[in-house]
N, C-alpha and C positions, 0 to 999 in steps of 0.2 A: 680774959675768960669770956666776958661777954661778945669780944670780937669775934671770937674762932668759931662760936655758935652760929654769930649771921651768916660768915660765911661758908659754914656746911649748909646754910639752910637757901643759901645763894645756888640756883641752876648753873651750868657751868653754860659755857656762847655756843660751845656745839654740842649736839645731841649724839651720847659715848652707840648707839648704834649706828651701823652700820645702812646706809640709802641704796649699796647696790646691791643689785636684785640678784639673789641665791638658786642655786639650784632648786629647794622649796617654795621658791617665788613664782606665783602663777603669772604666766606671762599678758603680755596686755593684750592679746586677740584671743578669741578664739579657736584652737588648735585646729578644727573642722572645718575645711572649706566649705564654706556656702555659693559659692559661684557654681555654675551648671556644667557639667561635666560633659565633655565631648561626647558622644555615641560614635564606638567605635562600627564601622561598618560591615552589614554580617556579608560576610563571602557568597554568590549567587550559587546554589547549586545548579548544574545544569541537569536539564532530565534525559534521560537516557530514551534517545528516539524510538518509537514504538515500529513495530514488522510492517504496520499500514503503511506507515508513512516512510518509510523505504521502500514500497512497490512501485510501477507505474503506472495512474491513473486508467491510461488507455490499453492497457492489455492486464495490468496483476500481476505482473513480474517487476525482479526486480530488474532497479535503472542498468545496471550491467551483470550478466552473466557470466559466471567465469566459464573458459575454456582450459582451465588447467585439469591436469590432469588429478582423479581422485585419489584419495591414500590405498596405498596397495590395491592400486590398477593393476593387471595383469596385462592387456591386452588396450593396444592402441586406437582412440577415435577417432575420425575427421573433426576437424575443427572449422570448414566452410557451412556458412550457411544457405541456404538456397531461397531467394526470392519467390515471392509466392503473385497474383494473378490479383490478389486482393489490392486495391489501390485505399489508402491511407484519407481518414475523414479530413486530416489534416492538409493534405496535399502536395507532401510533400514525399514521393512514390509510394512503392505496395512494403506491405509489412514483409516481412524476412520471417521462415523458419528457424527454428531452432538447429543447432549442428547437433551430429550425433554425440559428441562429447560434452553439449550442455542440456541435452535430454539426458544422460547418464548421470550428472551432475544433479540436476531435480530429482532424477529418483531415490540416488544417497539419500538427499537431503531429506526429503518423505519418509523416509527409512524403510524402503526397499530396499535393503541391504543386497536380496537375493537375488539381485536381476541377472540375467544372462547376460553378459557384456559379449557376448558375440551376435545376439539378437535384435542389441541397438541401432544399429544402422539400417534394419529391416521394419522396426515399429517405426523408426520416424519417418521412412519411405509410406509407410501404409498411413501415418499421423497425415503427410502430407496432401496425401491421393486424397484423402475423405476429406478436407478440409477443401481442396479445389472442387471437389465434386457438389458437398455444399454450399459454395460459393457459385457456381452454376445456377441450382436451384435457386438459390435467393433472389438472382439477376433476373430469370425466367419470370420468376413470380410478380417482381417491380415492372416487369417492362407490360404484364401483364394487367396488372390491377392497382400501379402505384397513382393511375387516372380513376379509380372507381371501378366500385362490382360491377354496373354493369356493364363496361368497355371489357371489365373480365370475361365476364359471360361470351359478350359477341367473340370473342376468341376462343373461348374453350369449347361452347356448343356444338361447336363443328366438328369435335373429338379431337383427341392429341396426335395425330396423323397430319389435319389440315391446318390445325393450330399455327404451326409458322409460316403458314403461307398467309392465314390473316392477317397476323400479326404486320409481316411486311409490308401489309399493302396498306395495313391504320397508318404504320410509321412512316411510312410514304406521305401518305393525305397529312399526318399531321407533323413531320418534322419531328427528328431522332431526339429523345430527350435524354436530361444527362444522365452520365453512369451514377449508379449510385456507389455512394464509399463507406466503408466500415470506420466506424468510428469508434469503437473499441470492442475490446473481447471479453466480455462477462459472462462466468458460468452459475448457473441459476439452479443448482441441485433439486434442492426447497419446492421449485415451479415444475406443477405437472403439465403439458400438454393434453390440449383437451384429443389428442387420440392415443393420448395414453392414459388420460381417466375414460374414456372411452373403453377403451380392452379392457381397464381396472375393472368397469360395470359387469363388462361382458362375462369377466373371468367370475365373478362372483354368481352370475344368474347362469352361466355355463360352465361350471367347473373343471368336469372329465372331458368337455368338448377341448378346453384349451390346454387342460394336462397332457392331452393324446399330440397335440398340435406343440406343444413346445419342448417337446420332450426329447 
């Protein structure tokens, strides 16, 4: 009797539970990675290049023009261009006209839808005649006053009849100076010439004088 009692009261050499680790068993890390996590890399967008920076610098068009032909053209353009008299700041010959097929092509584009396509070939003709005739003036004026007003003056006083014969005979005495060159085509809407705030004055202190006059 008294034996059976010690040893209930005796722990048994192994312990009746169980040492592996159960599904309820919290495991020995912590489930959370703490180490630093790659950053993944965000894609660059690219930006979509703006209409400036598709032109070009020295004239404001763009780097190529098409000569294709527009959506429901009726009627066929020249696709040549015609060299122009103007020599290039760059140096490297004279700018080139537009063809008649890429003056039609700019006016689409403006949305001029309405243009006369049989009158194109005759605006770039007249485009071009004024821009060489301009281009005259400019030269005249440099060869005239690109030394100073008053080498100007000694040339113009004499009136514009004897004018070129002065001029000759300066450019003689001092040795042909160089041509000048365009060095781009910028149109300046914004900017008045002062003879045309000039008129602007006139028109306002003479109103009917210049309504009769441009009428």
């Amino acid at each position: 009797m008294h034996k059976k009692s010690v040893e209930a009261m005796t722990p048994p050499a192994v312990c009746p539970a169980s040492k592996a680790p159960t599904a309820s068993t919290p495991p020995a890390s912590c489930p959370v990675s703490h180490t630093k996590i790659d950053a993944q890399p965000v894609p660059e967008q690219k930006e979509e290049p703006s209409v400036f920076s598709k032109l070009n610098p020295l004239n404001y068009m763009f780097q190529t023009i098409s000569q294709e032909r527009a959506p429901d053209q009726t009627h066929a353009l020249p696709t040549e261009r015609e060299p122009s008299s103007i020599p290039k700041g760059t140096g490297d010959g004279n700018w080139e006209y537009p063809s008649p097929q890429q003056m039609y092509n700019a006016l689409i584009r403006k949305g001029h839808t309405d243009t006369d396509i049989t009158a194109v070939e005759a605006m770039v003709a007249v485009h071009n005649f004024l821009n060489e005739g301009a281009w005259e003036e400019i030269v005249d004026w440099e060869r005239r006053f690109s030394k100073g007003l008053k080498r100007g003056w000694e040339v113009s006083k004499h009136g514009e009849k004897n004018a070129p014969m002065v001029l000759r005979r300066l450019e003689a005495q001092e040795g042909v100076q160089p041509e000048p060159k365009l060095v781009r085509f910028q149109g300046r809407p914004g900017e008045m010439t002062p003879r045309a705030a000039m008129l602007q004055v006139m028109n306002w202190i003479y109103p009917s004088y210049f309504e009769y006059v441009w009428a």
